[in-house]
C-alpha positions in Angstrom: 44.9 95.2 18.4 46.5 97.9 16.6 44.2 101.3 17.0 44.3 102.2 13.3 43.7 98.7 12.6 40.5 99.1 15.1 39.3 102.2 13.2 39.4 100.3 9.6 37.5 97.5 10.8 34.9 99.8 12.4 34.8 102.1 9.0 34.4 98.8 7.3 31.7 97.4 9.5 30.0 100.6 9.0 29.8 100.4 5.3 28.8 96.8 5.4 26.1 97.7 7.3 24.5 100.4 5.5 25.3 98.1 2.2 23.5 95.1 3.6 20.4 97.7 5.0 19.9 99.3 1.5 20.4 95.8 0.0 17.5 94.2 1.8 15.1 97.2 1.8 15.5 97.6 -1.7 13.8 100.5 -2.9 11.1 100.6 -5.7 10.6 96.5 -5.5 7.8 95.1 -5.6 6.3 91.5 -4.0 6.1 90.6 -7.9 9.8 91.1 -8.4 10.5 87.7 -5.9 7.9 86.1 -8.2 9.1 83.4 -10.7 7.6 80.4 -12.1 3.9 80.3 -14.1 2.0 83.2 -13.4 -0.6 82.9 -11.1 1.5 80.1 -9.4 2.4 82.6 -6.0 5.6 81.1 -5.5 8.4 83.3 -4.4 12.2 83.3 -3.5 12.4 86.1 -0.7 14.6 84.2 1.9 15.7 85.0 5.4 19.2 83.6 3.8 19.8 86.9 2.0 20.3 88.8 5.3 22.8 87.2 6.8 25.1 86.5 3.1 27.0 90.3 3.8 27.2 88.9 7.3 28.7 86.0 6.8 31.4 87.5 4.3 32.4 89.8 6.6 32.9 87.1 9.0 35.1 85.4 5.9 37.4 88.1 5.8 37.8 88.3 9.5 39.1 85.0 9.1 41.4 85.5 6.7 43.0 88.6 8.4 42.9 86.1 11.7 46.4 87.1 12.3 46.0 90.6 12.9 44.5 89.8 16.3 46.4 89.2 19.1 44.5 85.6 20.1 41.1 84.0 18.9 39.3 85.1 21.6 39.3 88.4 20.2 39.0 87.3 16.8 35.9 85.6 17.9 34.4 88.3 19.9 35.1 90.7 17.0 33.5 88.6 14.0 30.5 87.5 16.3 29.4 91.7 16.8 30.0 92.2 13.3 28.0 89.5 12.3 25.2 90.3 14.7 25.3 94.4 13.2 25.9 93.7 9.6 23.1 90.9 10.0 20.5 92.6 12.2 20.7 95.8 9.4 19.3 93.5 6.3 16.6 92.3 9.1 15.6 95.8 9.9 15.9 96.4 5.9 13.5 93.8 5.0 11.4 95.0 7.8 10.8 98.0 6.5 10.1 96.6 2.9 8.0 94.3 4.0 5.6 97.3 6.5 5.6 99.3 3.3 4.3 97.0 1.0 1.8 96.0 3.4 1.2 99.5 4.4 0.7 99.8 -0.1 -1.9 96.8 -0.2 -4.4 98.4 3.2 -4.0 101.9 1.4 -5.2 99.9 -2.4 -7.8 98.2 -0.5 -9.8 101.4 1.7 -9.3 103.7 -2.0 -10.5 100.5 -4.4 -14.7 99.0 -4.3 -14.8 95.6 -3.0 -13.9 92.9 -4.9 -11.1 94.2 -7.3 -8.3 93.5 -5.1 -9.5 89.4 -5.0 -8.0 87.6 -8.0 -10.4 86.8 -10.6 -11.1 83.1 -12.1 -8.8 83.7 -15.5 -5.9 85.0 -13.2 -5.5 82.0 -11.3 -3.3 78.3 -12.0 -5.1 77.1 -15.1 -7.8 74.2 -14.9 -7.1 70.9 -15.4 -8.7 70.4 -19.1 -6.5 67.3 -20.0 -9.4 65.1 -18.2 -12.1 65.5 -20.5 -11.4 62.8 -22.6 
C-alpha cells in the first residue's frame, strides 16, 4: 500500500474516531432525551446499534476503495482494526455517558430527603378507568 495512502487512511480513522466518541457521549443529554412514547411509559431508544453505525461506514468505504490495496487480505485486516477503533470509541463514549448520569442520580439522591426521587402515583401510566362501567 502506497505510504501517503497509509497516512490518509490513518488521519481518516482518527477523525472517525473522535467523531463516533463525541457522538456517543453526547454532551448535555439527558436519559429523558432517549425517551418517546406517553409519558410515564419508561420506554427508550438508546441502542448498542448506534456505536458501531460510524463503524460500519467506514468499513463501506474501505470497500469501495477495495482497489487501492494490493490483495484482500489486507483489505480485510485493514477494515477489521478500523472497525474495532472506530467501534470500541462510541463504546467507551456511551460509557462515560452512562457513569455520569448515574454518577448525577447517587449525587440527587445523598443531597434530596427520602422519597422525592421515587415517582409519585399521578406520574405514573394512567389507571385503567374504562372498566367502571
Amino acid at each position: 500500500m502506497d505510504p501517503l495512502l497509509l497516512l490518509l487512511l490513518a488521519a481518516a480513522t482518527v477523525v472517525l474516531t473522535i467523531f463516533n466518541y463525541y457522538l456517543n457521549y453526547a454532551p448535555g443529554t439527558t436519559p429523558d432525551d432517549y425517551a418517546f412514547g406517553p409519558e410515564g411509559a419508561s420506554v427508550q431508544c438508546d441502542c448498542c446499534l448506534n456505536t458501531i453505525i460510524i463503524g460500519a461506514i467506514a468499513v463501506g468505504a474501505l470497500a469501495v476503495s477495495s482497489g487501492y490495496f494490493d490483495s484482500r487480505i489486507e483489505l480485510y485486516a485493514v477494515a477489521i482494526v478500523v472497525f474495532a477503533v472506530v467501534t470500541t470509541a462510541g463504546f467507551l463514549g456511551r460509557r462515560r455517558r452512562y457513569r455520569e448520569w448515574n454518577e448525577a442520580i447517587d449525587l440527587l439522591e445523598r443531597i434530596l430527603p427520602d422519597g422525592t426521587m421515587t415517582p409519585k402515583k399521578e406520574d405514573g401510566p394512567p389507571d385503567d378507568d374504562f372498566n367502571d362501567y
